[in-house]
N, C-alpha and C positions, 0 to 999 in steps of 0.2 A: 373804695379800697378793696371792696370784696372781688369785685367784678375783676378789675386787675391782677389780684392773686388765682383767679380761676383761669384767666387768658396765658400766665404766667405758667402755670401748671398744665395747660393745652398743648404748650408752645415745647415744654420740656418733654411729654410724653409722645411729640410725633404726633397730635391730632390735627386732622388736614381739615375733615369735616363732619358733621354730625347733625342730625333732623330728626325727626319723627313724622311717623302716619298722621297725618290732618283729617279733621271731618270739620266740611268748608274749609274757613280760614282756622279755626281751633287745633291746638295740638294735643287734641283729646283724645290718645292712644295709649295703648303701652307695645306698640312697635318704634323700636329705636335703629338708626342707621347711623353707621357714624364708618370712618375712612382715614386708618392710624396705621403706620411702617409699614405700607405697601401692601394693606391688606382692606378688602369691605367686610365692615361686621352689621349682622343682621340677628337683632336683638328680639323675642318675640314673647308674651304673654307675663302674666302678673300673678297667679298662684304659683304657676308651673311655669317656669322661665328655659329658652331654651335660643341657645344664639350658636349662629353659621357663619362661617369665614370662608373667603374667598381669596385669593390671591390675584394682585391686579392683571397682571400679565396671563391671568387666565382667561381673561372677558375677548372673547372676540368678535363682538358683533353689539353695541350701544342704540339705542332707540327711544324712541320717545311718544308718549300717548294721551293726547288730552283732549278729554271731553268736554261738552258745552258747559255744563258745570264746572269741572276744573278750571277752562277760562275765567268763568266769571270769579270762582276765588282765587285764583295766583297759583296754581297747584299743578301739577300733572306726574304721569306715573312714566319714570325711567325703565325701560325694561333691557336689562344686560343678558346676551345669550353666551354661557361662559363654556370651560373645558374641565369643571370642577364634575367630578364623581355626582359630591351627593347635591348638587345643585344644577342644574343644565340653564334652569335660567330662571335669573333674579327679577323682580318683583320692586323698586325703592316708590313703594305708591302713595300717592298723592303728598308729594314734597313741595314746596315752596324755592321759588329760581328753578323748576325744573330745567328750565332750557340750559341755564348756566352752568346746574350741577353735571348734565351730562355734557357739557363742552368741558368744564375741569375733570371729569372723568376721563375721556376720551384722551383729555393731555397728558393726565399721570397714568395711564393703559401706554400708552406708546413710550413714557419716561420710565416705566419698570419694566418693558421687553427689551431697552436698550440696555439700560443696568442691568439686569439679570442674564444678558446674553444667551433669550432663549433663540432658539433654530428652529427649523420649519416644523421639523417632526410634532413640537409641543403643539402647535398653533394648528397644522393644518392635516390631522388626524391619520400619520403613519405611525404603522403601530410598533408595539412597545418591543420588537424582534429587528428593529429598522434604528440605524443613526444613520444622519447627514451630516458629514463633514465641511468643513468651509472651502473644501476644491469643490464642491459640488455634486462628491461620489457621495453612494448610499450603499452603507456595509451593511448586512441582512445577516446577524449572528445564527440563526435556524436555519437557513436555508442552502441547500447542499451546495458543491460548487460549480463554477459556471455562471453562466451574465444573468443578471438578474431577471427576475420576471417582468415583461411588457405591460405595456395594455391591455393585451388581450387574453393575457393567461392569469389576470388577477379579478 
């Protein structure tokens, strides 16, 4: 009955996924990951606790790294390279289904850049003086008037 009211309570708060740091096959850490309303939380230490969020639609680049050891226990280390300030790139190490967790990652990365209707600018590092619009023009609010800058003058 317990287990049921926990899966019940996952299911109401938006919890997609959740693990922790393994030594071997043990989940004997106090690194927690877990993946609730479109956000990765990364949860870390036991006197001094301190947890980081990311926003899914910020990951741009999903990877995967497993050592001989990780083979032999079921484990390998997801590395996400994101667009987050205080995070450039995440770390979810030695998880269990790694190959699985970054294929559902990968799927809900693409399913929150469609819902969230981000644009190139967010993803693909024009900065914060630059919008794209959906005709394909780029308005440059700083930048004097006149056709924008090329290739060669940037």
């Amino acid at each position: 009955m317990g287990e049921e009211n926990r899966q019940e309570t996952e299911q109401n708060t938006g919890l997609v996924w959740k693990d922790r740091k393994h030594w071997m096959w043990f989940p004997f850490s106090f690194t927690k990951y877990r993946i609730e309303d479109g956000r990765l939380y990364v949860e870390e230490g036991l006197l001094k606790s301190e947890e980081n969020e990311c926003l899914l639609y910020r990951i741009t680049d999903i990877s995967l790294e497993r050592t001989l050891a990780q083979k032999i226990f079921g484990t390998g280390t997801v590395c996400l390279t994101t667009r987050d300030i205080s995070d450039k790139v995440i770390y979810l190490k030695n998880i269990v289904n790694s190959r699985e967790v970054k294929q559902m990652i990968s799927k809900m990365v693409e399913e929150s850049r469609v819902h969230t209707r981000v644009v190139g600018r967010e993803m693909y590092g024009m900065g914060q003086d630059a919008s794209l619009h959906l005709d394909g023009g780029i308005e440059y609010e700083d930048m004097p008037p006149g056709p924008p800058p090329g290739p060669d003058d940037m």
